[in-house]
MARZAVEX-966729 format. One record per residue (C-alpha): residue number from 0; residue in one letter; x, z, y. Coordinates in pm, whole numbers. Each point is the difference from the previous one (the first is absolute). Example, Ala and Ser with C-alpha at 12.3 -4.5 7.8 and 13.67 -1.06 7.14 Angstrom:
% MARZAVEX-966729
+-------+------+--------+--------+--------+
| fitor | nugu |      X |      Z |      Y |
+-------+------+--------+--------+--------+
|     0 |    A |   1230 |    780 |   -450 |
|     1 |    S |    137 |    -66 |    344 |
+-------+------+--------+--------+--------+
END
This chain:
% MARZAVEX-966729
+-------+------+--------+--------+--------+
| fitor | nugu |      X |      Z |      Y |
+-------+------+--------+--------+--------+
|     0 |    X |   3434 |   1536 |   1277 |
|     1 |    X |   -305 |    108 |    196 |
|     2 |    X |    -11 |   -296 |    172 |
|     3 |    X |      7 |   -245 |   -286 |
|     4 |    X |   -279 |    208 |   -131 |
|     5 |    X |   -249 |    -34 |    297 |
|     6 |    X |    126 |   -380 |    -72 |
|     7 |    X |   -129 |    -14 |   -381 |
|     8 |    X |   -338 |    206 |    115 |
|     9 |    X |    -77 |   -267 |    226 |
|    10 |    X |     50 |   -279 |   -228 |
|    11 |    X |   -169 |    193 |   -228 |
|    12 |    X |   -333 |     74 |    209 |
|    13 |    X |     32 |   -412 |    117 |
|    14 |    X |    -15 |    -90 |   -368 |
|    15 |    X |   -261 |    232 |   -120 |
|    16 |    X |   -246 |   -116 |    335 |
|    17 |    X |   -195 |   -231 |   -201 |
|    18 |    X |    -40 |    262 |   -269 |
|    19 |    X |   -129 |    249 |    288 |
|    20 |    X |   -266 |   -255 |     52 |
|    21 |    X |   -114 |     -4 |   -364 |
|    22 |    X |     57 |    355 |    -77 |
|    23 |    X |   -186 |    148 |    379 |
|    24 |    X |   -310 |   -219 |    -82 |
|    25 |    X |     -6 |     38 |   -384 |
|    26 |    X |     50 |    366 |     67 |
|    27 |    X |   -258 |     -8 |    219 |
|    28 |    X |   -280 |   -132 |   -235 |
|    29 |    X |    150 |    264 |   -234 |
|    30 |    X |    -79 |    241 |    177 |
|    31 |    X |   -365 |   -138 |    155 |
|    32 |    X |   -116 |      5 |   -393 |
|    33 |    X |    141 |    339 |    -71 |
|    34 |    X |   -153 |    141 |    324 |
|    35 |    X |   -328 |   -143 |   -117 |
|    36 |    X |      4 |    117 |   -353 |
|    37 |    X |    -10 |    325 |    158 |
|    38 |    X |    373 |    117 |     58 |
|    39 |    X |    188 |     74 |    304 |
|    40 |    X |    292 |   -115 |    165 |
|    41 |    X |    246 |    277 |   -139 |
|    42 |    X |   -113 |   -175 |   -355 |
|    43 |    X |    161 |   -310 |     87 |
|    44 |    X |    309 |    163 |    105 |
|    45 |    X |     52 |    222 |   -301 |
|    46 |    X |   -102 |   -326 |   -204 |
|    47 |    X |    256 |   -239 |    199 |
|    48 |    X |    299 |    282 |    -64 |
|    49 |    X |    -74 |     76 |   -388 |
|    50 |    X |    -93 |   -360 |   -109 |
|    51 |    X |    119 |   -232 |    279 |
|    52 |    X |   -162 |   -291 |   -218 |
|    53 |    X |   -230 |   -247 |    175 |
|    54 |    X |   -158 |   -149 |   -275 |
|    55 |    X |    -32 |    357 |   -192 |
|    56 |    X |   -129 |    181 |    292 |
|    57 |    X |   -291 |   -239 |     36 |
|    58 |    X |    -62 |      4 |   -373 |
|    59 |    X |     24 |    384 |     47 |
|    60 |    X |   -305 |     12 |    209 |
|    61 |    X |   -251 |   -161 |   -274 |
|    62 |    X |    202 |    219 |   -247 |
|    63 |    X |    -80 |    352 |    217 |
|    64 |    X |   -335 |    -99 |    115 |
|    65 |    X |    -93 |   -101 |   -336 |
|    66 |    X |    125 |    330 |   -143 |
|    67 |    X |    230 |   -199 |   -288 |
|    68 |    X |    198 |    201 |   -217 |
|    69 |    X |    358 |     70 |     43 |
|    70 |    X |     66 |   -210 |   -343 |
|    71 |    X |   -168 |   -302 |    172 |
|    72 |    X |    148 |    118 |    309 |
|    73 |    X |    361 |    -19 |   -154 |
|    74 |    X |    -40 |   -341 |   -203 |
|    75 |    X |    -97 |   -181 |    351 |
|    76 |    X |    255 |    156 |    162 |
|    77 |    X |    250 |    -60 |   -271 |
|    78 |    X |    -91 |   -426 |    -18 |
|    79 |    X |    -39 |     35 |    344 |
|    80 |    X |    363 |    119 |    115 |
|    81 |    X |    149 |   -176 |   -303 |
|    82 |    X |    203 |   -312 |    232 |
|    83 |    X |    154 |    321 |    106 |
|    84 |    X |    213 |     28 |   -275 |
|    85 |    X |    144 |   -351 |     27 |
|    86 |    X |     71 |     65 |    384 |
|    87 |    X |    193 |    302 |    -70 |
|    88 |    X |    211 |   -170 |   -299 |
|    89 |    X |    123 |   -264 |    239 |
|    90 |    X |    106 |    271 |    261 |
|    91 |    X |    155 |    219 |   -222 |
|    92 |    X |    367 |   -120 |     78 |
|    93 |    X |    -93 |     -9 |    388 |
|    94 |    X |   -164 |    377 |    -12 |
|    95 |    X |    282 |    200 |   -220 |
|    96 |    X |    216 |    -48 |    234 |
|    97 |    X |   -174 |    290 |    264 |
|    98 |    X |    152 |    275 |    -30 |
|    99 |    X |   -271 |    212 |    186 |
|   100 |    X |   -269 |     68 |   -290 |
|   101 |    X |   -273 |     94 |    254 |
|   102 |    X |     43 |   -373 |    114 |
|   103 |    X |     63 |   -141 |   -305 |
|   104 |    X |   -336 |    122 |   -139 |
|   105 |    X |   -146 |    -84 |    347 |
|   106 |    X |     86 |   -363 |    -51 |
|   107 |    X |   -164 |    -50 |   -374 |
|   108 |    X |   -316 |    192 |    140 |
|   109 |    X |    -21 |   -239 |    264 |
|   110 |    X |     19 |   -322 |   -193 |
|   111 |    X |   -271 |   -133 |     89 |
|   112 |    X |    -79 |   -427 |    -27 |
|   113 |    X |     54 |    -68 |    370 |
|   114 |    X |    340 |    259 |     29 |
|   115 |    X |    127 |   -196 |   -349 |
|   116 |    X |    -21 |   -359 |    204 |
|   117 |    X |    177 |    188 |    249 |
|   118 |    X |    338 |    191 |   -136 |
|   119 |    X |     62 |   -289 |   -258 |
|   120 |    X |    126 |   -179 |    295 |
|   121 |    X |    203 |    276 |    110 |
|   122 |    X |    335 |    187 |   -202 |
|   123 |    X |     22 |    251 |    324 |
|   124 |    X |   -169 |    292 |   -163 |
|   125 |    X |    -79 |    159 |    373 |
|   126 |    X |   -174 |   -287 |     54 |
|   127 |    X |   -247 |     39 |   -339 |
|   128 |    X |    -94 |    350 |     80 |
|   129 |    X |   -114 |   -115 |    354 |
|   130 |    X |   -190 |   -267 |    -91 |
|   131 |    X |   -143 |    244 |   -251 |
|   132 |    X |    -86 |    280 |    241 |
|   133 |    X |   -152 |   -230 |    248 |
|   134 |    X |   -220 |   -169 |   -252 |
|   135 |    X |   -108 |    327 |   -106 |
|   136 |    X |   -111 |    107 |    356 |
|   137 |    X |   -204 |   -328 |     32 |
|   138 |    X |   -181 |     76 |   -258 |
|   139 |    X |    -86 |    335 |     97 |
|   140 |    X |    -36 |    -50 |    354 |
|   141 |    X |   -266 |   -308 |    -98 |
|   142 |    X |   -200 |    268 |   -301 |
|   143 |    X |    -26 |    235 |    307 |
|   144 |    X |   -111 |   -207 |    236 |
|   145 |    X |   -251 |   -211 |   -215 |
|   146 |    X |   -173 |    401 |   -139 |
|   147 |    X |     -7 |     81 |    367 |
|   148 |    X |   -188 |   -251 |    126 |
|   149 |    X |   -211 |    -20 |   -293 |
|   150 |    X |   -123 |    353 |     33 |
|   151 |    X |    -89 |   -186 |    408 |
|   152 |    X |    -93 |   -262 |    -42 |
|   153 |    X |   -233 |   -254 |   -161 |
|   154 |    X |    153 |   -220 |   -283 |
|   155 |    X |   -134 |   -285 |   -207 |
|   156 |    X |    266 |     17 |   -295 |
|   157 |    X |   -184 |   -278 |   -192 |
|   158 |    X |    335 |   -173 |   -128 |
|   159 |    X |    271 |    228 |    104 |
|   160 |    X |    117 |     52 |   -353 |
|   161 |    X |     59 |   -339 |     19 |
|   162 |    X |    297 |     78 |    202 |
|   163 |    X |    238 |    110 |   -237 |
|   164 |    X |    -62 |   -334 |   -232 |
|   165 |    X |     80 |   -212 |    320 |
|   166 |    X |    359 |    213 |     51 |
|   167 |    X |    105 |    -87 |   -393 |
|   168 |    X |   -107 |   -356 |     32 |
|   169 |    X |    190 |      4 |    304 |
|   170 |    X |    326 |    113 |   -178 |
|   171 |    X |   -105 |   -174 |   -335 |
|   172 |    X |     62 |   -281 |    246 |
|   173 |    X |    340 |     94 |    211 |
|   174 |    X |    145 |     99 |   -354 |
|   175 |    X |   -139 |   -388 |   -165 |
|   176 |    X |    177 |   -156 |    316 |
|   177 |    X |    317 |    159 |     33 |
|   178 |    X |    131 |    110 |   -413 |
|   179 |    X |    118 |   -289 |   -160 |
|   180 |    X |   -103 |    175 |   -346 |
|   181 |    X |   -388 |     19 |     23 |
|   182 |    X |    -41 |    113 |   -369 |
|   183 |    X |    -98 |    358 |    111 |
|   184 |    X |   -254 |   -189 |    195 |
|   185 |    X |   -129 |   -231 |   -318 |
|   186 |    X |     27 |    319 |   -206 |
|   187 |    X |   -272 |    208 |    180 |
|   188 |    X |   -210 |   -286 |     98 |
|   189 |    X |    -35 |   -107 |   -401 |
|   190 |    X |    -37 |    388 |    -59 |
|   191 |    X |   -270 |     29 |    263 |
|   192 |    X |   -201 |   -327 |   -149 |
|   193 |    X |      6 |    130 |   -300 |
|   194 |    X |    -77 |    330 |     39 |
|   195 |    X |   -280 |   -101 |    231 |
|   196 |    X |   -175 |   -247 |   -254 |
|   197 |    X |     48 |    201 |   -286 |
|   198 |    X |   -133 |    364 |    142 |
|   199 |    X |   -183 |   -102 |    291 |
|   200 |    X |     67 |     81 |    381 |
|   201 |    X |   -119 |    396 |    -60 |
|   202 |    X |    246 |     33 |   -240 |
|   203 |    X |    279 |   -254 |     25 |
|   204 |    X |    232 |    216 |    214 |
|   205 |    X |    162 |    262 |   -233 |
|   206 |    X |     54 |   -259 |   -289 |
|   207 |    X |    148 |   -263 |    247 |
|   208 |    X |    241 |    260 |    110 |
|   209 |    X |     93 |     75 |   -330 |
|   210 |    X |     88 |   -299 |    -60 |
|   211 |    X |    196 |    -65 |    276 |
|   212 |    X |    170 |    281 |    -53 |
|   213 |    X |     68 |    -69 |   -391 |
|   214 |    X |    137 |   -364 |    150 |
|   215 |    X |    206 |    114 |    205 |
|   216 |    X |    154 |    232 |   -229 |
|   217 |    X |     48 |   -264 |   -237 |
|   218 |    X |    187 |   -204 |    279 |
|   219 |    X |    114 |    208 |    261 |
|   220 |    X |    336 |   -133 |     61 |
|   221 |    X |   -134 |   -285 |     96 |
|   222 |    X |   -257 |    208 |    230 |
|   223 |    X |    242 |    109 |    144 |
|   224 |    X |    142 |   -262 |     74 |
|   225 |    X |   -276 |   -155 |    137 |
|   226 |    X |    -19 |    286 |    244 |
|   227 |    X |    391 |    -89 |    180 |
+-------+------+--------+--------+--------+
END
């Protein structure tokens, strides 16, 4: 039993190595901008265990340093997380099957876009929460090393926000090539447009999620199918 453990753990670290790549050097810029908006390391750590969300945690920073309140606070965080919901749903059969609750709750927390790609290939629910834990350390190994060596060193981070826009486009991509249903895809693109010509790029965001979400909602057996 041991053994065929150590055997899933290594597929499982294989598997997630070009998420390590992303996650180490996303992190990292994370963790450069925190540092420079005047927080330490131990920040991004506390930050990486409590909302483990890329996307959020770089939002978070403009939120903080901005001093927004926590009602603004809590509608961005609430569009932001919201393809969360539609992860879990198609999981649910996989994840009630763990009888440890620790590691049931584990798994949901750690649902993250790159760990999704990852245990929908996989029934072998040791393998999930690997995949899960080691994408978790990446990220928090990369915050920690990026606020480190931005409290060091000199950094031009003209463009580094940039970086979490290239990582969706890259899976907006993956996800186009390899689902044969691409109306998730369609769906958030139109939303986007929309949203975008209608309120403008400072304030397209929250109503293009909304709509998305409304959508999906609307359609989300087929969503969901979309997703297998």
């Amino acid at each position: 039993m041991q053994r065929n453990k150590i055997k899933i753990f290594k597929r499982a670290f294989k598997d997630s190595l070009p998420v390590m790549a992303g996650y180490v050097v996303m992190g990292a810029g994370f963790g450069v901008l925190l540092r420079l908006s005047g927080y330490n390391f131990l920040w991004s750590i506390l930050m990486g265990l409590t909302m483990y969300s890329g996307t959020m945690q770089y939002i978070a920073i403009g939120l903080i340093t901005a001093q927004a309140s926590l009602l603004t606070t809590a509608v961005t965080a609430l569009m932001t997380g919201a393809r969360y919901l539609f992860y879990g749903i198609s999981v649910v059969d996989k994840y009630e099957k763990i009888t440890n609750a620790l590691k049931k709750y584990y798994l949901m927390y750690a649902l993250t876009d790159e760990t999704y790609s990852l245990v929908c290939m996989s029934d072998d629910l040791d393998y999930c929460f690997y995949v899960s834990f080691l994408n978790q350390i990446y990220w928090l190994t990369g915050g920690i090393i990026g606020a480190v060596l931005g409290s060091v060193l000199p950094f031009n981070t003209k463009g580094i926000e940039f970086s979490m826009t290239a990582l969706f486009i890259t899976i907006c991509v993956d996800q186009w090539y390899y689902k044969k249903n691409r109306t998730p895809a369609i769906m958030g693109f139109i939303s986007g447009a929309a949203s975008l010509i209608i309120f403008g790029r400072d304030n397209f965001l929250i109503p293009a999620m909304a709509a998305i979400i409304m959508i999906f909602f609307l359609l989300w057996r087929n969503f969901i199918h979309g997703l297998k």
